[in-house]
C-alpha positions in Angstrom: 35.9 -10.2 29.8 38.6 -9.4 27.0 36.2 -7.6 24.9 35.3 -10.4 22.7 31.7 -11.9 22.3 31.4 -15.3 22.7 29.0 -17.7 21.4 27.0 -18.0 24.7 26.4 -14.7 24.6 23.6 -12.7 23.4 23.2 -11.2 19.9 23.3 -7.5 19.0 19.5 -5.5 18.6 18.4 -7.5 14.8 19.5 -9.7 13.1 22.9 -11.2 13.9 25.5 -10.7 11.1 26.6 -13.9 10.2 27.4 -15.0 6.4 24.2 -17.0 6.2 22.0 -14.0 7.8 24.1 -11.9 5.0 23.2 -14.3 2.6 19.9 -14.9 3.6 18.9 -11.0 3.3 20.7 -10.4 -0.2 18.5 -13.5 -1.6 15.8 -11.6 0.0 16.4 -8.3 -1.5 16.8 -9.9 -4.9 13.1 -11.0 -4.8 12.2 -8.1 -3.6 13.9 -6.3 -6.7 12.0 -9.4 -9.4 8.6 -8.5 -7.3 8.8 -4.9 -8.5 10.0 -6.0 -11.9 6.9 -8.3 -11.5 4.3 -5.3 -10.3 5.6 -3.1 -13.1 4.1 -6.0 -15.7 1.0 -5.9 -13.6 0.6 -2.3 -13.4 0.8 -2.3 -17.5 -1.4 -5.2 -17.7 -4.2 -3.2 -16.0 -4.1 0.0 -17.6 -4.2 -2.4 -20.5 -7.7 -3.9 -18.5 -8.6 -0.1 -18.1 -8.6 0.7 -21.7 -10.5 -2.8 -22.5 -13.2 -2.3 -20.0 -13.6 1.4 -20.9 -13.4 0.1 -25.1 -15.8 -2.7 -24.2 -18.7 -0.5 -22.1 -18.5 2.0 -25.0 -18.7 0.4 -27.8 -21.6 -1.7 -27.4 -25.4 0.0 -28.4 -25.8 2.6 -27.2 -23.0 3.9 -28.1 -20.4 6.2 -25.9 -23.2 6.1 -23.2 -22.3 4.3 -19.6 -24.5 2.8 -17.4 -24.1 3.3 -13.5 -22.7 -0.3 -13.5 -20.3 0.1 -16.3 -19.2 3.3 -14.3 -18.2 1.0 -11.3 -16.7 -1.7 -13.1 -14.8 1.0 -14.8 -13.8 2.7 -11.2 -12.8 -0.6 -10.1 -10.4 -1.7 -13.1 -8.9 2.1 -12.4 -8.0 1.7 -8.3 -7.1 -1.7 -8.8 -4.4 -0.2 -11.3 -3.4 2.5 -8.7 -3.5 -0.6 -5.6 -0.9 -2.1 -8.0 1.1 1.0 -8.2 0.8 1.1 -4.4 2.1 -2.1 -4.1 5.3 -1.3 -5.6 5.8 1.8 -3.7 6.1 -0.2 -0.6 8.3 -3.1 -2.6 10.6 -0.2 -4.1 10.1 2.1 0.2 11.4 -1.9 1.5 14.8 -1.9 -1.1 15.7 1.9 -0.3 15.3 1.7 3.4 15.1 -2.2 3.9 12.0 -1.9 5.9 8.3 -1.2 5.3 6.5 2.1 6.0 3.6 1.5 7.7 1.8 4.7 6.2 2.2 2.9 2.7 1.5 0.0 3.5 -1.8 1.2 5.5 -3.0 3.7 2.7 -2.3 0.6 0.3 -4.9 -1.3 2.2 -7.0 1.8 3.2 -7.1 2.2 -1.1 -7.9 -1.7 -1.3 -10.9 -1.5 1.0 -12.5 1.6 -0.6 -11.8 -0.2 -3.8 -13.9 -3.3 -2.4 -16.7 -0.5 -1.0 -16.9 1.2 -4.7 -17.2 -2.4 -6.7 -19.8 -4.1 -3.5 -23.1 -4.4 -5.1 -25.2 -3.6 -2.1 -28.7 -5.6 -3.1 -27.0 -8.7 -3.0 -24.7 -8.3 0.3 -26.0 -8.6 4.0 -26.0 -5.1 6.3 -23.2 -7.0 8.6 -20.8 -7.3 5.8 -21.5 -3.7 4.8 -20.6 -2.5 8.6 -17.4 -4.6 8.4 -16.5 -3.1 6.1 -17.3 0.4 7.2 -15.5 -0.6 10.6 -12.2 -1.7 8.5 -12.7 1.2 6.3 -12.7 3.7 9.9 -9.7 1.6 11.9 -7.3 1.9 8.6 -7.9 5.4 8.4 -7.4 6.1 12.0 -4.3 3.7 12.0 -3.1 6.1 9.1 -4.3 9.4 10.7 -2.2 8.3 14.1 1.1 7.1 11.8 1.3 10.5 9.9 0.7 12.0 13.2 3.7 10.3 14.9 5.9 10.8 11.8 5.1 14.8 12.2 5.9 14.7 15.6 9.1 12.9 15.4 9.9 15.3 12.8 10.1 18.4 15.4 11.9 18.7 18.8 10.1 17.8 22.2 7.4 20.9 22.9 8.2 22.8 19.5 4.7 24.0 17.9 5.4 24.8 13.9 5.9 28.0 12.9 3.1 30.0 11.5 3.4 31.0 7.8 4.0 34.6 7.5 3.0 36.4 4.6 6.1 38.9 3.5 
C-alpha cells in the first residue's frame, strides 16, 4: 500500500478520530464537568441534611440524648454525604485522565453497601437479604483488595520485592 488508510480498513485501538467522535467526546466531557458542578450542590445539600438530622434528634425531649436509632439515621445522613463526595472523585478521576479508576469507583460502591449494612433494620429484613448483602459486601472488597494489588505491582519492575525501610 502507499501508506495511507483507507476506509475499508480497520480503525486504530479506541475510538476512531473523526470530527463527530471529537465532537461526541467534548459534549461528553462537558457533562461530565455540569455532573461535578451538580455533586458539589449535592454534597452541600447533605451536610446541610447532616446538621438537620443531628438538630432534629437533639432537640426533641430528652434533650442532647440520642437513641440507638437516631445514631444510625445520623450515620446514614453522614456516609451518604461522603458516597456523594466519592461520586465526584471518580467524575473529577474521569475529566483528569478520561477514564474511570476502578479502585474509586469499587470503594465508592464498597462505601454504598456498608452504608446500606449500617441503615438495614435487621427485625424487619429476611436472613437471605442479610447474606446478600454480606456476599456483595466480601466480593467488593476482594475486587478492591486484587485492584490495589495490581496497581502496586505494575508500579515495580518484573521480580523486584520493595525495599525494606531502614532506620538511619
Amino acid at each position: 500500500m502507499n501508506g495511507q488508510e483507507t476506509d475499508t480498513e480497520a480503525p486504530r485501538q479506541g475510538l476512531p478520530d473523526e470530527p463527530l467522535i471529537r465532537h461526541l467526546r467534548r459534549s461528553i466531557r462537558h457533562a461530565a464537568r455540569a455532573l461535578a458542578v451538580l455533586m458539589v450542590m449535592v454534597i452541600w445539600w447533605g451536610v446541610a441534611d447532616v446538621v438537620y438530622v443531628l438538630y432534629s434528634r437533639v432537640s426533641v425531649h430528652p434533650y442532647y440524648l440520642l437513641e440507638i436509632s437516631d445514631i444510625l439515621a445520623t450515620f446514614g445522613a453522614f456516609m451518604a454525604v461522603l458516597i456523594a463526595i466519592e461520586v465526584f472523585v471518580n467524575i473529577v478521576s474521569y475529566l483528569q485522565d478520561d477514564g474511570l479508576h476502578l479502585d474509586i469507583v469499587l470503594a465508592t460502591a464498597y462505601m454504598a453497601v456498608l452504608r446500606k449494612i449500617v441503615i438495614l433494620d435487621y427485625k424487619e429484613i429476611s436472613p437471605d437479604y442479610v447474606y446478600a448483602t454480606a456476599a456483595l459486601a466480601l466480593a467488593l472488597s476482594v475486587g478492591y483488595y486484587l485492584t490495589r494489588s495490581l496497581h502496586r505491582t505494575q508500579a515495580r519492575p518484573h521480580g523486584e520485592r520493595p525495599q525494606p525501610v531502614t532506620k538511619g
